[in-house]
C-alpha positions in Angstrom: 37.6 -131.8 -61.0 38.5 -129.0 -63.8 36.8 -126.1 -61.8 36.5 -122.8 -63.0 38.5 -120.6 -61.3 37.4 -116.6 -61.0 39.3 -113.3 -59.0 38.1 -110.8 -56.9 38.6 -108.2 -54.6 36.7 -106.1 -52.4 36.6 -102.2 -52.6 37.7 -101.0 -48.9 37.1 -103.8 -47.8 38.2 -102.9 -43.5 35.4 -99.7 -44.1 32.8 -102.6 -44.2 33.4 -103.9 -40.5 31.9 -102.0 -37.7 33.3 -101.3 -34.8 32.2 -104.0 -31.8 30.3 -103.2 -28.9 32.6 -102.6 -26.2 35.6 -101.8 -28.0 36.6 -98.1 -28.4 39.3 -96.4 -30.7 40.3 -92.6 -30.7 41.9 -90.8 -33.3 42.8 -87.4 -33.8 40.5 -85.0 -36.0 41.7 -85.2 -40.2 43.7 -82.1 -40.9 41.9 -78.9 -42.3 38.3 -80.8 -40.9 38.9 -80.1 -37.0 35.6 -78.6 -35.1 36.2 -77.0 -31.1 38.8 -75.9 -29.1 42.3 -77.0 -29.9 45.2 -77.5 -27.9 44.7 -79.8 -24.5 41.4 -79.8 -24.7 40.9 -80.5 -28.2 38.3 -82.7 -29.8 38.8 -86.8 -30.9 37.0 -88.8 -33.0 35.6 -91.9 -31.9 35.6 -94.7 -34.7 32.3 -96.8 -35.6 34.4 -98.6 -38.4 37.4 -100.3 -39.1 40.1 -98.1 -40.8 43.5 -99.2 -42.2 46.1 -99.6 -40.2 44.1 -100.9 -37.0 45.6 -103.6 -35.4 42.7 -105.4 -34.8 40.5 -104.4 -38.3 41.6 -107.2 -39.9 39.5 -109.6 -37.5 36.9 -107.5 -37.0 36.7 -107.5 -41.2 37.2 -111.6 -40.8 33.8 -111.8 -38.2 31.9 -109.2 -40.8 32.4 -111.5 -43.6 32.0 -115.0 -41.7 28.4 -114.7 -41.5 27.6 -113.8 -44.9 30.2 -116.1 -46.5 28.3 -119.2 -44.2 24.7 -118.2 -45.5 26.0 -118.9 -48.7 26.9 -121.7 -48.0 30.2 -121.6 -47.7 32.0 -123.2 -44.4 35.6 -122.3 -43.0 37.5 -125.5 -43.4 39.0 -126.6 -39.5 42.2 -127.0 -41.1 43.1 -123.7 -42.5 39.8 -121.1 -41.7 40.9 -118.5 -45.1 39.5 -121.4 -47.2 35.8 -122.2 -47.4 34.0 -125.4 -48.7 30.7 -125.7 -50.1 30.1 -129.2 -50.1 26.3 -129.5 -51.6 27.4 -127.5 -54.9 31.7 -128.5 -55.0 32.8 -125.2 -54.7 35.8 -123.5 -53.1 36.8 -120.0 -51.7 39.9 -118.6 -51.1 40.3 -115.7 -48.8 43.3 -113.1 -48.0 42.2 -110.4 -46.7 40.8 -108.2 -49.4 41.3 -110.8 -52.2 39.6 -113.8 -52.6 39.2 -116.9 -55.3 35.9 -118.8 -56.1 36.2 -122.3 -58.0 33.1 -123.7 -59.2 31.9 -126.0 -61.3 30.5 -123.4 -63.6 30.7 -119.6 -64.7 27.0 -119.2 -63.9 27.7 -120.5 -60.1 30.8 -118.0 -59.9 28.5 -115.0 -61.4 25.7 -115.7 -59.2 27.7 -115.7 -55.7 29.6 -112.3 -56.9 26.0 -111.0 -57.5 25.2 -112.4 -53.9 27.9 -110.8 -52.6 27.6 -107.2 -54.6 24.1 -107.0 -52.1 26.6 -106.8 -49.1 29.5 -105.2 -50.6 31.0 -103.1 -53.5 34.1 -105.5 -55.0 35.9 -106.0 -58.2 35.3 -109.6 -60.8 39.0 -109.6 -62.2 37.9 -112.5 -64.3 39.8 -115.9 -64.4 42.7 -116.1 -62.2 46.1 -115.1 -63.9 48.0 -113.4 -61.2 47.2 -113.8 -57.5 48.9 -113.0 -54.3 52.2 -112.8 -56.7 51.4 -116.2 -57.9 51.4 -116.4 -61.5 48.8 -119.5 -62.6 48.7 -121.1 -65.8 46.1 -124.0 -66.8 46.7 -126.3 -68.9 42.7 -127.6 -69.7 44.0 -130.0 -71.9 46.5 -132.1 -70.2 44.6 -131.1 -66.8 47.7 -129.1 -65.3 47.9 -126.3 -63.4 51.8 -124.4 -63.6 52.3 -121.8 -60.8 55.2 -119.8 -60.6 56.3 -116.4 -59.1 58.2 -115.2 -62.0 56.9 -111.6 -61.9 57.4 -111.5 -58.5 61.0 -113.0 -58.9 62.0 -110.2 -61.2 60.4 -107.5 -59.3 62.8 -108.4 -56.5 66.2 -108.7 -59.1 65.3 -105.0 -59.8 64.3 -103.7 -56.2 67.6 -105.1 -54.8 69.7 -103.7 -58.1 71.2 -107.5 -59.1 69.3 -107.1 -62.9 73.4 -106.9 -64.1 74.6 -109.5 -62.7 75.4 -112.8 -64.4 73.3 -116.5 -63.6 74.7 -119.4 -61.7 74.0 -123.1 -61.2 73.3 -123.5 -57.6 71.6 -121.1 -54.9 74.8 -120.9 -52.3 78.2 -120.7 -53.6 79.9 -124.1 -54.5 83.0 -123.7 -52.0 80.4 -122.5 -49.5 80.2 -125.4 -46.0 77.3 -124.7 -43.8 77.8 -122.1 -41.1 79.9 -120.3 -43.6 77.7 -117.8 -44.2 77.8 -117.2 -40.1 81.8 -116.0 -41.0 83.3 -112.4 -41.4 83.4 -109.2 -39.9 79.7 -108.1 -38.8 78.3 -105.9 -41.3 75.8 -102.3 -40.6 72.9 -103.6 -43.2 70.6 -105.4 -40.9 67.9 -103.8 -42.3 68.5 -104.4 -46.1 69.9 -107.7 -45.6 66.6 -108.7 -43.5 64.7 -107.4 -46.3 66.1 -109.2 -48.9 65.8 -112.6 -46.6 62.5 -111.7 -46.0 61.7 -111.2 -49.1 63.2 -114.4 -50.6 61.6 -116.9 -48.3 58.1 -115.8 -49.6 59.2 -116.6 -52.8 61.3 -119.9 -51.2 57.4 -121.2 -49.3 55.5 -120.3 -52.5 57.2 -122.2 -55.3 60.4 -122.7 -54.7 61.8 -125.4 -52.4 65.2 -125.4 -54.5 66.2 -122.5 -52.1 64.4 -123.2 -49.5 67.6 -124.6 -47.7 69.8 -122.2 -48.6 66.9 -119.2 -47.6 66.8 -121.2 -44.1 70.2 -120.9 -43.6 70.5 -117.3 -44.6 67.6 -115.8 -42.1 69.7 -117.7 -39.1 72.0 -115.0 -39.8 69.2 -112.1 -39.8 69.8 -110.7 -36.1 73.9 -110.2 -37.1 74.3 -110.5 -40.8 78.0 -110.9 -41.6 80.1 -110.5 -44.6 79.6 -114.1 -45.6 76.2 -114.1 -45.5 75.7 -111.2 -47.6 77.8 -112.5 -50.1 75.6 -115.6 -50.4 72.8 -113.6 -50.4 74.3 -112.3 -53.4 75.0 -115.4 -55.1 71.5 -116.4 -54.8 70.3 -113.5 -56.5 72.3 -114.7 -59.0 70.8 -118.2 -58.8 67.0 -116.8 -59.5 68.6 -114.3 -62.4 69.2 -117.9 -63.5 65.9 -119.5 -63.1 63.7 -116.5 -62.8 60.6 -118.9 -64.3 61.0 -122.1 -62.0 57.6 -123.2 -60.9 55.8 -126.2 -59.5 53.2 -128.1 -62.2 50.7 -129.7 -60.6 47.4 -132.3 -61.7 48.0 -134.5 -64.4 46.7 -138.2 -64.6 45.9 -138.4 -60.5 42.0 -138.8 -59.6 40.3 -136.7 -57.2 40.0 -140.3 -55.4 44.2 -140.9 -55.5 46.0 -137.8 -55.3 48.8 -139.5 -55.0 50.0 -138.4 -51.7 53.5 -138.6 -50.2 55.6 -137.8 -48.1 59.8 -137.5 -48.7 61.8 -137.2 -45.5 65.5 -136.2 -44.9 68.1 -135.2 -42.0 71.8 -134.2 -42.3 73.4 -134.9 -39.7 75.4 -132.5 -37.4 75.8 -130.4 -40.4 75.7 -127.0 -38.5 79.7 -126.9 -37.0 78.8 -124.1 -34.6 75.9 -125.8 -32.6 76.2 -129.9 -34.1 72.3 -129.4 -34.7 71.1 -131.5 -37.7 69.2 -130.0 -40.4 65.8 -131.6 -41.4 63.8 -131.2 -44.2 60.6 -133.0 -45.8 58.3 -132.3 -48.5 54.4 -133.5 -48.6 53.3 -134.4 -52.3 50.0 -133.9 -54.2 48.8 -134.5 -57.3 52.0 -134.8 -58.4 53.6 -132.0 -57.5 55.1 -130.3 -54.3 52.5 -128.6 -52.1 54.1 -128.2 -48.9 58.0 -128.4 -48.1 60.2 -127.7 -44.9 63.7 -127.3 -44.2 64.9 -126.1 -41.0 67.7 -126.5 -38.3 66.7 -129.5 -35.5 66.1 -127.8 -31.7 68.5 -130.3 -30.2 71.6 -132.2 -30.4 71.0 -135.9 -31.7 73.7 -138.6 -31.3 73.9 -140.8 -34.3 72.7 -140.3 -38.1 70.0 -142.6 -37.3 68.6 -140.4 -34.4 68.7 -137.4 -36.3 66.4 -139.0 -39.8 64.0 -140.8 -36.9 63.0 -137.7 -34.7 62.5 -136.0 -38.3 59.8 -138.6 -39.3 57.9 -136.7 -37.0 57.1 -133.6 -38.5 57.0 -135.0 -42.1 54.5 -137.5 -40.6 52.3 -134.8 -39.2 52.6 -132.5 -42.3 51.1 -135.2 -44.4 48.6 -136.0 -41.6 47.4 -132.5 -41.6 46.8 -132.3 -45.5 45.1 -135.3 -45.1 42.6 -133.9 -42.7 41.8 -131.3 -45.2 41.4 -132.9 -48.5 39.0 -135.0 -46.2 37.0 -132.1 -44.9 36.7 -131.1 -48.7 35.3 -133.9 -49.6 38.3 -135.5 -50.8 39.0 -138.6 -48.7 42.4 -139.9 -49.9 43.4 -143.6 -49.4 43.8 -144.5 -45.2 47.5 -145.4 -45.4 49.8 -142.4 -46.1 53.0 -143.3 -47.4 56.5 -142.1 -46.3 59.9 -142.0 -47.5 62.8 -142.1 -45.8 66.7 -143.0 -46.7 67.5 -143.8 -43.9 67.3 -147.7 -43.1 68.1 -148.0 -39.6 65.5 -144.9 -38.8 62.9 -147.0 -40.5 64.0 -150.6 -38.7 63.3 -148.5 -35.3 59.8 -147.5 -36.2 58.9 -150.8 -38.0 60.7 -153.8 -35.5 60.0 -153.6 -32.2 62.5 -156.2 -31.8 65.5 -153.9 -32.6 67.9 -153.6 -29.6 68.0 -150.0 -27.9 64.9 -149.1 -29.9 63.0 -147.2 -27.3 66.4 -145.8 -25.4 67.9 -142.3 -26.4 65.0 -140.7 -28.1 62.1 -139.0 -26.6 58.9 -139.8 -25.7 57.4 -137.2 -28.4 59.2 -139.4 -30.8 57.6 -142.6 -30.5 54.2 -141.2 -31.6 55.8 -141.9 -35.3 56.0 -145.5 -34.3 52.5 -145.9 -32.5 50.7 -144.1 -35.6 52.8 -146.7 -38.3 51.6 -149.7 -35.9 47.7 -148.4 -36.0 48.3 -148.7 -39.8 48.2 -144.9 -40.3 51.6 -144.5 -42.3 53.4 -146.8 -44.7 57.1 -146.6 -44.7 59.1 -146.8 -47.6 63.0 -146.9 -48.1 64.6 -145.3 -51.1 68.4 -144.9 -51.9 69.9 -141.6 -51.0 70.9 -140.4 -54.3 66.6 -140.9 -54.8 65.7 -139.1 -51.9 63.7 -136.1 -53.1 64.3 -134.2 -50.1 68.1 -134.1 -50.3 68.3 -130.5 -51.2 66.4 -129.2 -48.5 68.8 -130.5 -45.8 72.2 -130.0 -47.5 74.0 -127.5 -50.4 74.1 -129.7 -53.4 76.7 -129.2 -56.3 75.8 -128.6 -60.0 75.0 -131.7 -61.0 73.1 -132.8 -58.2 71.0 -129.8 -57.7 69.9 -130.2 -61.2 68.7 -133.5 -60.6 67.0 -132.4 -57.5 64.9 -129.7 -59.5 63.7 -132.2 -61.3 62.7 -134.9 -58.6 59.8 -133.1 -57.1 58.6 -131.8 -60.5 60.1 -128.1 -60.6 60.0 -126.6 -64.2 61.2 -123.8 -65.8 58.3 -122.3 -67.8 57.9 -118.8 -69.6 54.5 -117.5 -68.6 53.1 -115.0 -71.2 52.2 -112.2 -69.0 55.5 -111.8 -66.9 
């Protein structure tokens, strides 16, 4: 596709939505400006626009843009309604509240919607994207890559948390560290800090970084009493990033905008959390070969076997894929029909694929079996891999050294410097 890719950001942007009919908001008169009596009978202001802070400005902004974004021809996708399509000309818009992307084709396209838009609003053209949301992007034109990374953001939070002194380590928890260790010690008086930090990290664990994504999980279990162990693995994965400050996720390549390529890896461990037995399980949905969308996170129920546990977690890797699907589709890029999964697990694949398999339709619920109806309408292709190939393996278990170095590289992290960091 090779679109160009510009920035902006509108000036006030809340100020710009008026106030619906039928809704009123009161606030007190701005200090030094007041007009009347004071005390109990003392003058309010009624609001005709949206101000900062409103709980509800933010949609009221949402239905003030809407229109205008639609008579330029732009339509909310169904999937996700921040990103608009426009269809006749091939053109996407990204939108976060007051910042927004437009890809295009061409500049002129770009510079003739921002002067569109300049009719309705007052907004700044940042020129081509660099730095957005805390994403650092980096094209590659040549070999068609895009890199993105949160390195700036990464080192912003080293800083903030004061762990710029400390030295890097190999893995993101501790290497003598069992899950549900970090659940062990005397209670400790930081909630507040400690949910920070979590907080903190698993923006930057859903952005670019599955290789903590596991560890981040298992951390924010701990965030209504935080505990001596956790903290000190919080700690250690400081240390981790201080590490790897620059890992990223590359994406494009050789795929065509007809084949991106797209797959699904799928994981459980079983039983791994001592306290409760729950299993963890973890997939990751590929695109153009790179990670777009991963998940690790601790199963609501008690399984009974290995096998149980990897076949109720098809499931949700199944659906993730589906719903990327819908979108490329509704933007105009219709992938291949069959969406293919991966999965280690040989006896969880036998139960979706052989009907004849004893015991196949005991022990697991009904919401289960959709897996196994959607691979028999031809919808999903299931493939088995070895376990030491199974790119999800580190978002359902702490790895060691060697093994979470291998896992980096499986779903295409990279370590890059970016030159404005």
């Amino acid at each position: 596709m090779d679109l160009e890719c510009h920035q902006f950001d509108f000036n006030t942007a809340f100020l710009n939505a008026l106030i619906p009919d039928g809704k009123k908001y009161f606030v007190e008169q701005p200090s030094g400006l007041e007009k009347g009596p004071r005390g109990i009978n003392r003058l309010v202001c009624l609001l005709k626009r949206a101000l900062y802070g409103l709980k509800s400005s933010p949609l009221y902004w949402f239905q003030t843009l809407l229109p205008i974004l639609k008579s330029l021809g732009f339509e909310p996708v169904t999937e996700d309604t921040c990103l608009f399509s426009n269809t006749k000309l091939g053109a996407l818009l990204v939108l976060y509240v007051d910042d927004f992307l437009i890809a295009a084709p061409t500049d002129k396209f770009i510079f003739d919607m921002r002067d569109q838009l300049l009719s309705h609003f007052k907004l700044k053209h940042l020129g081509e994207v660099k730095t957005f949301l805390g994403f650092d992007i980096v094209r590659n034109r040549q070999d068609r890559t895009v890199f993105v990374s949160q390195e700036r953001y990464t080192r912003s939070l080293i800083n903030k948390f004061g762990y710029q002194d400390l030295f890097g380590v190999n893995t993101p928890p501790p290497a003598d560290v069992k899950v549900g260790d970090h659940k062990t010690g005397d209670e400790v008086l930081e909630q507040k800090s400690y949910i920070k930090k979590t907080g903190s990290l698993n923006y930057l664990s859903m952005g670019t970084q599955p290789d903590i994504t596991f560890t981040i999980n298992k951390l924010c279990e701990a965030n209504a009493k935080p505990t001596t162990g956790s903290v000190t693995v919080v700690k250690h994965l400081f240390r981790y990033l201080i590490k790897y400050p620059d890992m990223g996720i590359v994406l494009g390549g050789k795929p065509s905008p007809r084949d991106l390529n797209m797959r699904v890896c799928a994981d459980a461990s079983y039983a791994d959390d001592p306290l409760t037995r729950h299993s963890t399980g973890g997939h990751v949905v590929f695109v153009a070969g790179g990670p777009v969308y991963w998940k690790s996170k601790k199963q609501a129920f008690v399984t009974t076997s290995t096998t149980e546990a990897e076949f109720t977690n098809l499931v949700p890797a199944a659906k993730s894929i589906q719903w990327i699907s819908r979108m490329m589709e509704e933007l105009g890029r219709v992938q291949p029909t069959q969406k293919v999964l991966y999965t280690d697990s040989k006896n969880a694949r036998d139960r979706v694929l052989n009907r004849k398999v004893p015991g196949r339709n005991r022990c697991m619920d009904i919401r289960f079996k959709w897996i196994i109806e959607n691979v028999e309408k031809k919808e999903f292709d299931f493939v088995h891999v070895m376990g030491e190939d199974m790119i999800a393996d580190g978002l359902t278990k702490p790895l060691k050294a060697d093994k979470h170095a291998r896992f980096i590289k499986m779903p295409g992290l990279e370590a890059r410097e970016v030159p404005w960091a």
